[in-house]
C-alpha positions in Angstrom: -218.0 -132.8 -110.2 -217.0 -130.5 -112.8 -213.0 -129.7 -113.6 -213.3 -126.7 -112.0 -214.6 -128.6 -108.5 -211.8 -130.9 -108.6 -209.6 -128.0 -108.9 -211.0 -126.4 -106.0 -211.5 -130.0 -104.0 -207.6 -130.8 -104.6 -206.0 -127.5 -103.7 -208.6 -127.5 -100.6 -207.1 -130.6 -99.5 -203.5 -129.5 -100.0 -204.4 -126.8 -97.9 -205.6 -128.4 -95.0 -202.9 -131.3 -95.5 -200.1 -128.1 -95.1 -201.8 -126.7 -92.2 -202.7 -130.0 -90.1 -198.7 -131.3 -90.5 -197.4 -128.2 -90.2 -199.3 -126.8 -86.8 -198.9 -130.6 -85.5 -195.0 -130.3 -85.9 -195.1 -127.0 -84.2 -197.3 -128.0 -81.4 -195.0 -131.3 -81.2 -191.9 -129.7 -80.8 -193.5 -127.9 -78.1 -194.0 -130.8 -76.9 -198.0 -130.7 -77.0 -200.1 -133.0 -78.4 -199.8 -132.6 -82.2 -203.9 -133.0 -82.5 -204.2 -129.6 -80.6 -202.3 -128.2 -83.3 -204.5 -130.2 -85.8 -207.7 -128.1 -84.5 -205.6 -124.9 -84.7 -204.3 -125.0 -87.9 -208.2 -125.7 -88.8 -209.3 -122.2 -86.7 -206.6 -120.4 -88.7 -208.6 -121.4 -91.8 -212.0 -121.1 -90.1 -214.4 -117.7 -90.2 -212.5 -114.9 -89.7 -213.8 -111.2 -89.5 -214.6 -109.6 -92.9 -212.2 -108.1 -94.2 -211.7 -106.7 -98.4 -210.7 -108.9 -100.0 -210.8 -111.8 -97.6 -214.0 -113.3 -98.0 -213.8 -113.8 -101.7 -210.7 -115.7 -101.1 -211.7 -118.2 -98.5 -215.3 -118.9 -100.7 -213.3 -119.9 -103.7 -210.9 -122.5 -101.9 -214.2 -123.4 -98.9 -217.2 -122.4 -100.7 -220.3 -122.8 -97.9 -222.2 -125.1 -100.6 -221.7 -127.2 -103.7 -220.1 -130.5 -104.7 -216.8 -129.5 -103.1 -218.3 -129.4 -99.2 -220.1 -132.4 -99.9 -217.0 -133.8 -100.6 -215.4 -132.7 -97.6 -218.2 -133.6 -95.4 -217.7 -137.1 -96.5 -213.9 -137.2 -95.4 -214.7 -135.7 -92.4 -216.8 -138.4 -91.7 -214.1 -141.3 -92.8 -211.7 -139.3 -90.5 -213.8 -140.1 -88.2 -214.9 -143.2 -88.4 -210.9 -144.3 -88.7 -210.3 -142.2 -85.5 -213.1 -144.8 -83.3 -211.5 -147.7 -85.8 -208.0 -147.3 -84.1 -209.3 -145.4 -80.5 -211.1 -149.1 -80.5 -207.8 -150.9 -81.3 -206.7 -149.5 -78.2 -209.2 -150.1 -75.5 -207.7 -153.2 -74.0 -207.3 -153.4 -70.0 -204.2 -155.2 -69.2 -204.2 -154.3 -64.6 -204.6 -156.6 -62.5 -204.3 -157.1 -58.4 -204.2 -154.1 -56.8 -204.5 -151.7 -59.9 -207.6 -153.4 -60.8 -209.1 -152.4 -57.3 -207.7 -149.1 -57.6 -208.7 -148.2 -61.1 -212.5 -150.1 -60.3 -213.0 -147.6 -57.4 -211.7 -144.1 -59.3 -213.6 -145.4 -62.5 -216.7 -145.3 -60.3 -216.1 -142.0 -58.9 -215.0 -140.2 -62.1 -218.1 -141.2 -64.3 -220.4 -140.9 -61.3 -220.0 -137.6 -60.1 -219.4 -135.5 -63.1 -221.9 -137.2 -65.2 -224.7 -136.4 -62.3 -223.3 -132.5 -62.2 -223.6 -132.2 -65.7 -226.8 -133.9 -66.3 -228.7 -132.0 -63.4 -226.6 -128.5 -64.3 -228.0 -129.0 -68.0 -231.4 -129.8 -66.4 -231.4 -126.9 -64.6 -230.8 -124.8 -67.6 -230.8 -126.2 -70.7 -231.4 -123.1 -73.0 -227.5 -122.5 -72.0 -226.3 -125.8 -74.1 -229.3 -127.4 -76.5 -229.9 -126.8 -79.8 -233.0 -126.9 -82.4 -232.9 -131.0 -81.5 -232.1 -131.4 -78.0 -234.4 -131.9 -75.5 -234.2 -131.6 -71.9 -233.8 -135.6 -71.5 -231.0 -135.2 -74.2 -229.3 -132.3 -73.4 -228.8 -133.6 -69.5 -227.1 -137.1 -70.8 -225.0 -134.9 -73.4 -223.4 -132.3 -70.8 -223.3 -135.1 -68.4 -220.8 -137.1 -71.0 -219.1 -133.8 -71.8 -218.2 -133.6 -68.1 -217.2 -137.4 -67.9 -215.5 -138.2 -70.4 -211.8 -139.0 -71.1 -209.3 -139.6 -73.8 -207.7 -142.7 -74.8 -206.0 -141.6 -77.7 -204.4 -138.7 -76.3 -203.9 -139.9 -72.9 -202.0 -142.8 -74.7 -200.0 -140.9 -76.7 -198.9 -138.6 -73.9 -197.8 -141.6 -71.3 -196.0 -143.2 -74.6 -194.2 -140.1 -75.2 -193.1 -140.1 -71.8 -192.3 -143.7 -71.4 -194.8 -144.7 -68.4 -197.2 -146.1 -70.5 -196.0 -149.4 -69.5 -196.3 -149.0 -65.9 -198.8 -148.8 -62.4 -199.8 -145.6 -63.6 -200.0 -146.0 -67.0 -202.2 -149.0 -66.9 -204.5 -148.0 -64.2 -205.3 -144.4 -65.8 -205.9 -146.9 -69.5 -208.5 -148.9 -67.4 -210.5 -146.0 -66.2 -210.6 -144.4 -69.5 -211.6 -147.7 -71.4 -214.5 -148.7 -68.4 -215.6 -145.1 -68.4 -215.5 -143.9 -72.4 -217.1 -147.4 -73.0 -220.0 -146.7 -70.6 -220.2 -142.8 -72.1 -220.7 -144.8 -75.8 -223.4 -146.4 -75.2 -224.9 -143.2 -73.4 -224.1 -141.5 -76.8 -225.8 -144.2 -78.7 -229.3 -144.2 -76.8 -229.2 -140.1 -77.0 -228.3 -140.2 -80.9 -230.8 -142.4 -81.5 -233.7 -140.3 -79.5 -232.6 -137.4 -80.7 -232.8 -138.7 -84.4 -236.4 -140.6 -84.1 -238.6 -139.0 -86.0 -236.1 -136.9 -87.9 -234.3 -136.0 -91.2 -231.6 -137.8 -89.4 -233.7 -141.4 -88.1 -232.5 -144.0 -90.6 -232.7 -148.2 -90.1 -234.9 -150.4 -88.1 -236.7 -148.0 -85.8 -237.0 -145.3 -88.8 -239.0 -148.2 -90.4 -241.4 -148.9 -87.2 -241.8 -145.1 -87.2 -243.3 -144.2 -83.8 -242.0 -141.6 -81.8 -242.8 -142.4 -78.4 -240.0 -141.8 -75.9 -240.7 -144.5 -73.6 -240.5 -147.4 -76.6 -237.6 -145.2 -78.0 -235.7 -145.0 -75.0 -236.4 -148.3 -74.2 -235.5 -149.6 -78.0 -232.3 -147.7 -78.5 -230.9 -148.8 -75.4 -231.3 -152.6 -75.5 -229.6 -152.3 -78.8 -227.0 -150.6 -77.8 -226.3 -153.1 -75.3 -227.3 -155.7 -77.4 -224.6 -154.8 -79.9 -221.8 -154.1 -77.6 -222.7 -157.6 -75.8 -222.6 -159.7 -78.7 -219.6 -157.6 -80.2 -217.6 -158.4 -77.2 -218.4 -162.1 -76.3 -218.4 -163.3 -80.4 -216.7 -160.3 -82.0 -213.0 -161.1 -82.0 -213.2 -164.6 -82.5 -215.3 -164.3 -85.5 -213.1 -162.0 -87.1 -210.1 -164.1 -86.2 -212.0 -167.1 -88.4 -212.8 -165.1 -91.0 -209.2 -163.5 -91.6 -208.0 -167.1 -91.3 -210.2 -168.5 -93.7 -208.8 -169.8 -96.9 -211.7 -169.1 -98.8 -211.1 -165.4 -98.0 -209.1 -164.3 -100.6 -209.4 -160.7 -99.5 -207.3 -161.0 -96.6 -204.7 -162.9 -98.3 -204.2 -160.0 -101.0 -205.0 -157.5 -98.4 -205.1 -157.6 -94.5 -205.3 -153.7 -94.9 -208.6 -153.6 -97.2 -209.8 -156.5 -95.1 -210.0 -154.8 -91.8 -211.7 -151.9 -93.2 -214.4 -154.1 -95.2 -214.9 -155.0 -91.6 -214.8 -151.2 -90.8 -218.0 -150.8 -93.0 -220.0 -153.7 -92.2 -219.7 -153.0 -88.7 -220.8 -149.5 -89.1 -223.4 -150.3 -92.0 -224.9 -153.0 -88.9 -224.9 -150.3 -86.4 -227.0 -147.7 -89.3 -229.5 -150.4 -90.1 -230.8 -150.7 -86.8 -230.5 -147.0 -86.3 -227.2 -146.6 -83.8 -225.0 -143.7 -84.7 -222.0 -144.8 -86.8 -218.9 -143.9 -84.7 -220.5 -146.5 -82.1 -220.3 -149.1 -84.9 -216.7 -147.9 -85.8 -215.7 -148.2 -82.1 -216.9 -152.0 -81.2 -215.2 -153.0 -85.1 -212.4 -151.6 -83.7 -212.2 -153.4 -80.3 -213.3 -156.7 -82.4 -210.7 -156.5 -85.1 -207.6 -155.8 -82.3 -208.5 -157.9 -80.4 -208.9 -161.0 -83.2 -205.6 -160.2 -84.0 -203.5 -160.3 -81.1 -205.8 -163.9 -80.6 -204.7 -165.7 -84.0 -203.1 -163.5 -86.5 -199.2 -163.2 -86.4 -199.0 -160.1 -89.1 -201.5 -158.1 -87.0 -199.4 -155.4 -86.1 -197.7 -154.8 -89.3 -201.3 -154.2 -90.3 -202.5 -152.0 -87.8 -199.1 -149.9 -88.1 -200.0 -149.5 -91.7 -204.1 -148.9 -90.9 -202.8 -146.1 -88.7 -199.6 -144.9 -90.9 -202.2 -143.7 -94.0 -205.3 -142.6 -91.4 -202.7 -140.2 -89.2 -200.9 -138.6 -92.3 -204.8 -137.9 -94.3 -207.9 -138.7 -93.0 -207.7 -138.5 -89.3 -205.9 -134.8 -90.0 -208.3 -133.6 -92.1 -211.0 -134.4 -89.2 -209.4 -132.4 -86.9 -208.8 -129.5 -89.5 -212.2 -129.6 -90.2 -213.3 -129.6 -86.7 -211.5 -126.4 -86.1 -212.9 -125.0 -89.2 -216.4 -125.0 -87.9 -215.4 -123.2 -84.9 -216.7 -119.6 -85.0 -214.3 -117.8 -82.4 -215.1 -114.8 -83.7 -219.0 -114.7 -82.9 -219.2 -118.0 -81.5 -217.0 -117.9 -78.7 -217.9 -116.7 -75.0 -214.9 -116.4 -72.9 -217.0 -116.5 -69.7 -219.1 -119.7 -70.6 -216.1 -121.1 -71.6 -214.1 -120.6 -68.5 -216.8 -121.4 -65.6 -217.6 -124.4 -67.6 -214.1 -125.0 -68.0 -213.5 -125.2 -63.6 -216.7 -126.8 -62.9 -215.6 -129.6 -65.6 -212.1 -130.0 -64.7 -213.3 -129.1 -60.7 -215.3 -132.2 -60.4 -213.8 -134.4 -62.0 -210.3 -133.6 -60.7 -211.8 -134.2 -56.9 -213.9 -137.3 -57.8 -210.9 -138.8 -59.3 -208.2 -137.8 -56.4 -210.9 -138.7 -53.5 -211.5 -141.9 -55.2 -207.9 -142.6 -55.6 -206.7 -141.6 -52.2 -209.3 -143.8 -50.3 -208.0 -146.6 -52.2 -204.9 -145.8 -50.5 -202.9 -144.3 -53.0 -200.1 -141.7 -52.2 -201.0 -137.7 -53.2 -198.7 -137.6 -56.1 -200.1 -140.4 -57.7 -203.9 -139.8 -56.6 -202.8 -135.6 -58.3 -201.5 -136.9 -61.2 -204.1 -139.3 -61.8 -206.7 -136.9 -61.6 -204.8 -135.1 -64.2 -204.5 -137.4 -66.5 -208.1 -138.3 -66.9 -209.1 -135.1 -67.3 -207.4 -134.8 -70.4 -210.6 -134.7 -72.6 -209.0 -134.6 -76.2 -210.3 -136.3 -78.8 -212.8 -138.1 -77.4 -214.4 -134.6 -76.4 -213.9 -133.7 -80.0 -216.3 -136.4 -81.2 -218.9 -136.0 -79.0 -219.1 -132.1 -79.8 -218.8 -132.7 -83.7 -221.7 -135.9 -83.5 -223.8 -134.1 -81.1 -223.8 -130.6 -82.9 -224.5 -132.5 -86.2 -227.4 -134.0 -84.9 -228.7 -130.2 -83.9 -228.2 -131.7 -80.2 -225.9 -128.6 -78.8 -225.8 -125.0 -80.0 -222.5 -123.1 -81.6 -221.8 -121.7 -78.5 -221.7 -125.2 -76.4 -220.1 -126.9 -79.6 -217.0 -124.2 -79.4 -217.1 -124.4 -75.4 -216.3 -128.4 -75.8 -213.9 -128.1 -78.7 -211.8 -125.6 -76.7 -212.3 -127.5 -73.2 -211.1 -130.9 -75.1 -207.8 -128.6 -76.4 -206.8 -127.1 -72.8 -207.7 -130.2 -70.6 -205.0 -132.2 -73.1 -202.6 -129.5 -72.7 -203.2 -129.1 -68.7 -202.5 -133.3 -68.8 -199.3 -133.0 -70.6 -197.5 -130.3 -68.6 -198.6 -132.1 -65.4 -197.6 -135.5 -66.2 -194.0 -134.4 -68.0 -193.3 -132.9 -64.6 -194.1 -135.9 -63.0 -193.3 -138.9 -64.9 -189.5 -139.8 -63.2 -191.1 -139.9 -60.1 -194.3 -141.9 -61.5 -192.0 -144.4 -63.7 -190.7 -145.7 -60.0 -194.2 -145.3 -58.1 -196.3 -148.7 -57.0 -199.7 -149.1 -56.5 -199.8 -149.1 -52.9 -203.1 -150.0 -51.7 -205.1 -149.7 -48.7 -203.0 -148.6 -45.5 -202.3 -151.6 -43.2 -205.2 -152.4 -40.4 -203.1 -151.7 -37.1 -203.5 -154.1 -33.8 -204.0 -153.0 -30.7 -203.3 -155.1 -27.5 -204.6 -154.8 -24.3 -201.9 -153.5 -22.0 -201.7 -155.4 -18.4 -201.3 -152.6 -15.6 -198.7 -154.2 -13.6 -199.7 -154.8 -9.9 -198.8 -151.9 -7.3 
C-alpha cells in the first residue's frame, strides 16, 4: 500500500466506525436492535443515485478497486468470522423437563415446514433467486435456509434487554434456535461446498481430488460436515480445555485473548483444507472454546467479555456496515419481491411455530410470542445472504430481499416481545392438557 492508500484506508474506516456507533446509538435508544442500525448506517454510505459531484466523492474514500477494497474485504471477512466465533459461544441449551419437550416439538415444525416451502418455491422458480453459481439443487437448499432460519445473536440480545432471557420462554426459544441454526449450518456447508467444486472458489481436499461429480460431491461434503461437527462436539471442548491448561502453553498464560483466536484460525484453516466454508469452521471453534471454558477455566468469562468488548466496538461493526454497503436499493431493490417474500417467510414460519407450540399444550400468548421470536431472522440471515451471494449462489435482487427481511423480522421480534415480556417473565411451561376420566354412570333402578 502506498501513503496515499493508507490515507484513504484510515479515513475509510473512521468513516464507517462514525456511522456504525452512531446509527447503533440511535436505533438503540429507539430501542431496536443496534445491528439494524449497523446495516443502515452502511446503506447511507452505499450506491446512491448520481448526482454532480457525488460520485467523485464516494470513489476517493470507497474506490470499486485497488489495495484499499482489498483491504476492506479482508475485515469484512474477520468481522465475520468473530461474529460465528462469539454466535458459537452462545449456542448452549440449558431446558429441561417440559421445555425440552416443548422446544423438541416447535423445533421440528419451524425447520420442517419453511425449509420444504422454500426449497420447493425455489424449485419451482429458480431464475427468481439464483445467481451465475447456483443451481437448481443449490438454490432450493439456500431459500429453504432463508425461510428457516433464526437468530441467536439478536434473539439473545433482545430477551437480555428485556430481562426474560433467564426464564421458560427465554430458554425454550434459545433451544429452538441452537437445534435449528445448527442443523441450517451444516445445510450451508454441503451447498458451499457444491457450489464451489470445480470453481475459482473450490480450495482443500476435494479441490485436490478434482472431480466434479455431484453425487461424490454431495455425498463428500456432507459426511464432512458431519464429520467435523461430530468430532468438534464429542472431543472439542475438552481438548481445548487441556490445551489452555497446559503449562507448556505459554500462549495462554501471556494471553487467554490471543489464545482463543489462535484457536479461531486453526479451526477455520481445518474447515478450508478439507474444503468447508470458513464461517462453519468459526462457528464449531466457537461452541468448542465456550464450552472448554465454562468445563475447566475459571478466567473464562473475563476473556470472552474482552473477545467480544474489541469485536463489537470494530470488527463485527464494520461487517455490518459493509453489508449494508453492498446493498443497491436504488436499482437493486423490488418492493414487491421484497414484500410477498417477506409474508410467505414470516407466514410459514409464524404458523409452524404457533401450531407446534399450541399442540404441545402451551397457552396462545406464549405459543404468539414464540412464533415471534423465532422469526427474528437478524444476523444469522445476514450471513447466509453475504456467504451465499459471494459464492455467486443468489442474485442482487435476492441478496437485498434477505438483507432487508433479516432487518424487519428483528424489528417485528422486538416490538412484540417488549409488549409482552411482564406477562412472559411470570408464564410456565404448561404442557399437555390433563387426560380427563370418564366413569360410567349407574342409572338408578325405577
Amino acid at each position: 500500500m502506498t501513503a496515499t492508500d493508507t490515507i484513504r484506508l484510515l479515513a475509510a474506516l473512521a468513516v464507517i466506525c462514525a456511522a456504525a456507533h452512531g446509527c447503533g446509538f440511535l436505533f438503540g435508544a429507539l430501542r431496536q436492535p443496534p445491528v439494524i442500525g449497523e446495516v443502515v448506517g452502511g446503506t447511507l454510505l452505499g450506491p446512491l443515485p448520481p448526482r454532480p459531484g457525488r460520485p467523485r466523492g464516494r470513489a476517493a474514500l470507497f474506490p470499486a478497486s485497488g489495495s484499499v477494497t482489498v483491504a476492506l474485504d479482508a475485515l469484512y471477512q474477520l468481522g465475520q468470522l468473530l461474529l460465528m466465533f462469539l454466535a458459537g459461544a452462545e449456542l448452549r441449551i440449558r431446558a429441561g423437563g417440559r421445555e425440552r419437550r416443548t422446544g423438541a416439538i416447535v423445533a421440528t415444525a419451524g425447520l420442517v415446514a419453511p425449509f420444504a416451502v422454500g426449497a420447493a418455491l425455489a424449485a419451482l422458480v429458480p431464475g427468481v433467486f439464483a445467481g451465475p453459481a447456483g443451481s437448481t439443487a443449490t438454490t432450493a437448499l439456500v431459500v429453504g435456509l432463508a425461510m428457516a432460519v433464526a437468530a441467536i445473536p439478536v434473539i439473545s440480545r433482545i430477551m437480555m434487554d428485556l430481562k426474560i432471557m433467564d426464564t421458560a420462554f427465554g430458554r425454550i426459544v434459545l433451544m429452538v434456535a441452537v437445534i435449528e441454526d445448527v442443523i441450517l449450518y451444516v445445510v450451508l456447508a454441503v451447498v458451499l461446498g457444491l457450489a464451489g467444486s470445480g470453481t475459482s472458489h473450490s480450495a482443500g481436499l476435494w479441490a485436490a481430488i478434482g472431480t466434479t461429480a455431484v453425487l461424490p460431491t454431495a455425498a463428500y461434503f456432507t459426511g464432512v460436515s458431519l464429520l467435523f461437527f461430530g468430532a468438534s462436539l464429542t472431543w472439542g471442548a475438552h481438548l481445548f480445555s487441556r490445551l489452555a491448561a497446559h503449562r507448556a502453553n505459554i500462549v495462554a498464560r501471556q494471553s487467554p485473548v490471543a489464545f482463543r483466536l489462535i484457536f479461531l484460525c486453526v479451526m477455520v484453516l481445518l474447515c478450508l483444507g478439507l474444503g468447508v466454508n470458513a464461517v462453519f469452521g468459526a462457528l464449531m471453534a466457537g461452541i468448542c472454546a465456550a464450552h472448554g471454558d465454562q468445563a475447566a477455566t475459571e478466567d473464562g468469562p473475563a476473556v470472552w467479555s474482552a473477545i467480544r468488548q474489541f469485536s463489537t466496538a470494530f470488527f463485527i461493526p464494520v461487517f455490518f456496515v459493509l453489508v449494508g454497503m453492498r446493498l443497491d436499493l436504488v436499482r437493486a431493490f423490488d418492493p414487491l419481491f421484497f414484500l410477498w417474500f417477506l409474508t410467505l417467510a414470516c407466514g410459514i414460519k409464524t404458523v409452524s411455530i404457533w401450531a407446534a407450540a399450541r399442540l404441545a399444550g402451551e397457552d396462545q400468548l406464549f405459543s404468539s410470542s414464540l412464533a415471534f421470536a423465532l422469526n427474528a431472522r437478524g444476523t444469522i440471515g445476514i450471513v447466509l445472504a453475504g456467504v451465499t451471494r459471494q459464492a455467486e449462489l443468489i442474485n442482487e435482487r435476492f441478496f437485498v430481499v434477505l438483507v432487508l427481511v433479516s432487518l424487519v423480522t428483528c424489528q417485528i421480534a422486538g416490538f412484540r416481545l417488549s409488549r409482552a415480556a411482564d406477562r412472559i417473565r411470570t408464564a410456565t411451561v404448561s404442557g399437555p392438557p390433563p387426560r380427563r376420566r370418564y366413569r360410567l354412570r349407574q342409572k338408578s333402578a325405577p
